[in-house]
C-alpha positions as CSV (number, residue, x, y, z in Angstrom):
1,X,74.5,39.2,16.8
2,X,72.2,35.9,18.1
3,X,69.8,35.6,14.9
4,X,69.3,32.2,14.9
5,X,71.1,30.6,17.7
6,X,68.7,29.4,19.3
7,X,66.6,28.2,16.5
8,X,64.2,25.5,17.3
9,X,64.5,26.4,21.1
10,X,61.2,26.7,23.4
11,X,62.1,29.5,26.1
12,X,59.9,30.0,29.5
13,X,59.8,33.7,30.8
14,X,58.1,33.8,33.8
15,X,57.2,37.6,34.7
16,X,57.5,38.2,31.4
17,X,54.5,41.0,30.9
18,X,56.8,44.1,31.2
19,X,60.5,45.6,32.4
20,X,63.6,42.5,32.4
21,X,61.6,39.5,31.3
22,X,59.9,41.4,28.3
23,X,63.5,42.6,27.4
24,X,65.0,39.0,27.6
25,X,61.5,37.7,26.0
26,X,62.3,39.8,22.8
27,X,66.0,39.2,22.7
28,X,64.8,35.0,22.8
29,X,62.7,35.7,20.2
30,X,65.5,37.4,18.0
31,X,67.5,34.1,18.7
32,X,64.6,32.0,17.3
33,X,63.2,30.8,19.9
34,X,59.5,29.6,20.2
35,X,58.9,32.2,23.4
36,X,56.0,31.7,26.3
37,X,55.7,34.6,28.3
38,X,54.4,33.8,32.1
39,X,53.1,36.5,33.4
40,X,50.1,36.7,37.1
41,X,48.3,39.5,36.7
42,X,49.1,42.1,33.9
43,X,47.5,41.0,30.9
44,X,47.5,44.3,28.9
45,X,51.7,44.2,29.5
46,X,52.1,40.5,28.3
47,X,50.1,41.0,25.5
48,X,51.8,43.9,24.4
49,X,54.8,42.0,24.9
50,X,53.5,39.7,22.3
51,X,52.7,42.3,19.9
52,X,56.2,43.3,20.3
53,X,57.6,39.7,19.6
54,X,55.5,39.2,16.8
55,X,56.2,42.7,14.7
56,X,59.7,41.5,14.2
57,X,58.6,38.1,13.5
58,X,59.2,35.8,16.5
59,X,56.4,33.3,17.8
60,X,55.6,33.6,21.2
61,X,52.4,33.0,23.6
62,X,51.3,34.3,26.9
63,X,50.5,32.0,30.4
64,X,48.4,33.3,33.1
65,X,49.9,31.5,36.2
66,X,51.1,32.9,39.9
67,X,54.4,31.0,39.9
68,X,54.2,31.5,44.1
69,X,51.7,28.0,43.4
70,X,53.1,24.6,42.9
71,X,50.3,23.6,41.4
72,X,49.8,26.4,38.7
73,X,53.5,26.4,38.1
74,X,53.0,22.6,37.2
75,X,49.6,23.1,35.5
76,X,51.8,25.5,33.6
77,X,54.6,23.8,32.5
78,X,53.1,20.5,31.5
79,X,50.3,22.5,29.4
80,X,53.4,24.1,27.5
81,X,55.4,20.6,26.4
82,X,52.1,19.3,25.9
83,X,51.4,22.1,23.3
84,X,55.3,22.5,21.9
85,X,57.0,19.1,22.7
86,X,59.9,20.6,25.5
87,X,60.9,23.6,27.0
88,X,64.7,24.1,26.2
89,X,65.1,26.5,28.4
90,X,63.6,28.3,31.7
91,X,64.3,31.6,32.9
92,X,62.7,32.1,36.1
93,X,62.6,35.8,36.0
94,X,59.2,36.7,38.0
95,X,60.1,39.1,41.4
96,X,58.9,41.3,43.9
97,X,60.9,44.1,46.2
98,X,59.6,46.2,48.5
99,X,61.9,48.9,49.8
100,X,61.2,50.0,53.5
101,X,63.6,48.9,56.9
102,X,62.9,45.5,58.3
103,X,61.5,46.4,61.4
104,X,58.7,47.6,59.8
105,X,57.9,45.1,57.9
106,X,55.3,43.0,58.3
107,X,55.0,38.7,57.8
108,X,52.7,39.5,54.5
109,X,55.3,41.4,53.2
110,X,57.9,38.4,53.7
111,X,55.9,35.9,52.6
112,X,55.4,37.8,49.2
113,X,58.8,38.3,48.2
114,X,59.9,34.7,49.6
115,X,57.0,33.1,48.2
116,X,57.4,34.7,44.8
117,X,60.6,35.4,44.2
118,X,62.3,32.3,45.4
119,X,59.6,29.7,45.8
120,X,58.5,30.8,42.6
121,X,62.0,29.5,41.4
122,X,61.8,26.3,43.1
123,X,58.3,25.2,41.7
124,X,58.9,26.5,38.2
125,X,62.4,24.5,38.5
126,X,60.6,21.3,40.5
127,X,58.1,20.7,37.3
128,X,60.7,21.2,34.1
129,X,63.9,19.5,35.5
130,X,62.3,15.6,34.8
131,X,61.6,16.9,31.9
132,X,64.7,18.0,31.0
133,X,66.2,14.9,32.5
134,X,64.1,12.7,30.1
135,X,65.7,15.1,27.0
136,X,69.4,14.8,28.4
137,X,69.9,19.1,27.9
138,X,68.5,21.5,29.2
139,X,69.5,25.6,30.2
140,X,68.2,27.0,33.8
141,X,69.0,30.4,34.2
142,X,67.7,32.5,36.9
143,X,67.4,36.6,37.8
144,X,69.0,37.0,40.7
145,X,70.0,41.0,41.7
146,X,73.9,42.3,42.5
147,X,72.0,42.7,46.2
148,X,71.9,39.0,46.3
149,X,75.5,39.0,46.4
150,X,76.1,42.2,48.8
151,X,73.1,42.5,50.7
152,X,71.0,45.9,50.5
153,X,70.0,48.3,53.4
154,X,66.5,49.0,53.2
155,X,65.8,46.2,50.8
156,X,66.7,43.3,53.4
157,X,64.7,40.6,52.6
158,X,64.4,40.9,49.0
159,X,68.4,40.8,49.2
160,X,67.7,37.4,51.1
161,X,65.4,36.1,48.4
162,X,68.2,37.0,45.9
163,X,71.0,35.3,47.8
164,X,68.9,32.5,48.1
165,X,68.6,32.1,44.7
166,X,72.3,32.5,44.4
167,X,73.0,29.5,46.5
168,X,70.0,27.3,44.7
169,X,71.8,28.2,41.3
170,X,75.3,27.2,42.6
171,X,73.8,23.7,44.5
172,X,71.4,22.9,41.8
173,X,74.1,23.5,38.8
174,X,76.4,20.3,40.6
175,X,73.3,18.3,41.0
176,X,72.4,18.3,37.3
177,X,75.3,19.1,35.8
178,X,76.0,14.8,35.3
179,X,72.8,14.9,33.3
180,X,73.9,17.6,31.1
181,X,71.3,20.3,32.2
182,X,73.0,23.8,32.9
183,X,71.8,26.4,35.9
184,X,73.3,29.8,36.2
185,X,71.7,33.0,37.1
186,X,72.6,36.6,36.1
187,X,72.6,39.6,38.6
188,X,71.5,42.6,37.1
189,X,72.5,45.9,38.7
190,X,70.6,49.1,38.2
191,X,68.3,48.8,34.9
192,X,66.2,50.9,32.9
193,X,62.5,50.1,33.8
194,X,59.7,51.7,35.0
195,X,60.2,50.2,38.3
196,X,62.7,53.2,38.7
197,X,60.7,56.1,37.1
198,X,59.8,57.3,40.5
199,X,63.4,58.3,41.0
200,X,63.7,61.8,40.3
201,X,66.7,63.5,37.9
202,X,68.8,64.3,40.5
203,X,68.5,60.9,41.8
204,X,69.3,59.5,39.0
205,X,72.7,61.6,37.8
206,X,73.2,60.8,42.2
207,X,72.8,57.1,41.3
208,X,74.6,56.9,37.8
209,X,77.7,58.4,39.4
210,X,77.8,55.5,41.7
211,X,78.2,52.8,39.0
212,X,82.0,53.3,37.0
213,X,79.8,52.4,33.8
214,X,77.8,56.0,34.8
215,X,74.8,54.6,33.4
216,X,71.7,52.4,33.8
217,X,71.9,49.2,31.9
218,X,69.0,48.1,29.2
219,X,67.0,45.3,29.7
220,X,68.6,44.3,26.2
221,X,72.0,43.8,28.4
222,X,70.2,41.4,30.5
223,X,68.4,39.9,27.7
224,X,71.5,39.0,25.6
225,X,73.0,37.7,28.5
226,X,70.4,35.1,29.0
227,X,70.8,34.3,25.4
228,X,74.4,33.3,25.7
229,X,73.7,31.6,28.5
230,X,71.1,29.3,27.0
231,X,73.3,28.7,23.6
232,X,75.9,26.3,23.1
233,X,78.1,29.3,23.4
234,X,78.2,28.8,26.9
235,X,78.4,25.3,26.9
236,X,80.9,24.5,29.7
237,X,79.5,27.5,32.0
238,X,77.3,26.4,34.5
239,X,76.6,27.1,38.3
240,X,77.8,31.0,38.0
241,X,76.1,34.0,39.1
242,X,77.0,36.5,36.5
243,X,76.7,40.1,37.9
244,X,75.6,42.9,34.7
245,X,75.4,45.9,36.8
246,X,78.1,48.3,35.3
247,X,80.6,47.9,37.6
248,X,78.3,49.0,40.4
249,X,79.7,46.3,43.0
């Protein structure tokens, strides 16, 4: 459906090594797009990610950097257009949750989740915009989570990261938008990753009967997603959250 619509194109995953940004990593690469996969710590997962890319014939390449950083997210991002020329496109994709009620959680745990999941988004977006600016184009599309938009009991201050991101996309998409450079995020809803193979079957059939779809999405559904997003297909969309969650909220 995308082979070669993004030809040409250099693509930033960050938290790329595994689950959502391995599936948008491969669907880039489908596209044609020149793929760098960010990941912190899981090196086995990223480079089986790039196995994956390269079997059906994509080129991609694998960054070790904790996005949480200004510094390595900088380091980062001027070692990749120093090495490929530009990044086209970013997709800040790297995230933590932690499920547990608020009042027992502790400043480390809040630090985390801010720190990686929405300061990770500023830094990785602080170092690539003036060099998108220079270029005149550019495509910023972030991973939010439908409980950035409704808030989730249980899951309170990763729902505040989210919605943070939310209103960053929405502000940052009116700044830039003069210069040509788009910024939308996506809200995926339940997806199928490992992240959820705790859940046991009745869970699951419980969970899938909550979403009119009454199924888990694939990280393919997020991946194309980002794809049109970053193509000239979506040329005149920017500063929108688009929520792929099956109907769930």
């Amino acid at each position: 459906m995308y082979m070669g619509l993004l030809s040409g194109k250099v693509a930033l995953v960050t938290g790329g090594s595994r689950g959502i940004g391995r599936g948008i990593a491969l669907e880039l690469a489908k596209a044609g797009c020149s793929v760098i996969i960010n990941y912190r710590k899981d090196k086995s997962g990223a480079e089986e990610t790039l196995d994956i890319l390269n079997k059906i014939g994509g080129y991609a390449k694998a960054f070790k950097a904790d996005v949480r950083s200004y510094l390595e997210s900088k380091n980062m991002i001027e070692e990749i257009i120093k090495e490929f020329g530009k990044i086209d496109i970013l997709v800040n994709n790297a995230g933590v949750s932690k499920v547990g009620l608020f009042i027992d959680a502790k400043e480390e745990d809040w630090d985390e989740i801010i720190n990686t999941n929405l300061k990770g988004v500023f830094n990785c977006c602080h170092s690539v915009v003036p060099h998108m600016l220079s270029k005149g184009v550019g495509s910023i599309i972030n991973i939010s989570s439908m409980w950035g938009n409704v808030g989730a009991s249980c899951e309170v201050i990763y729902s505040a990261s989210k919605g943070g991101i939310n209103s960053f996309t929405k502000a940052l998409a009116k700044e830039l938008g003069p210069s040509n450079i788009r910024v939308n995020a996506i809200s995926p809803g339940v997806i199928n990753t490992d992240m959820n193979s705790w859940l046991s079957e009745e869970d699951v059939n419980e969970l899938q009967q909550e979403i009119p779809l009454c199924k888990f999405g694939e990280c393919e559904d997020i991946g194309n997603t980002v794809v049109f997003l970053a193509s000239d297909n979506s040329k005149y969309i920017t500063g929108q959250i688009i929520t792929v969650d099956g109907g769930m909220v």
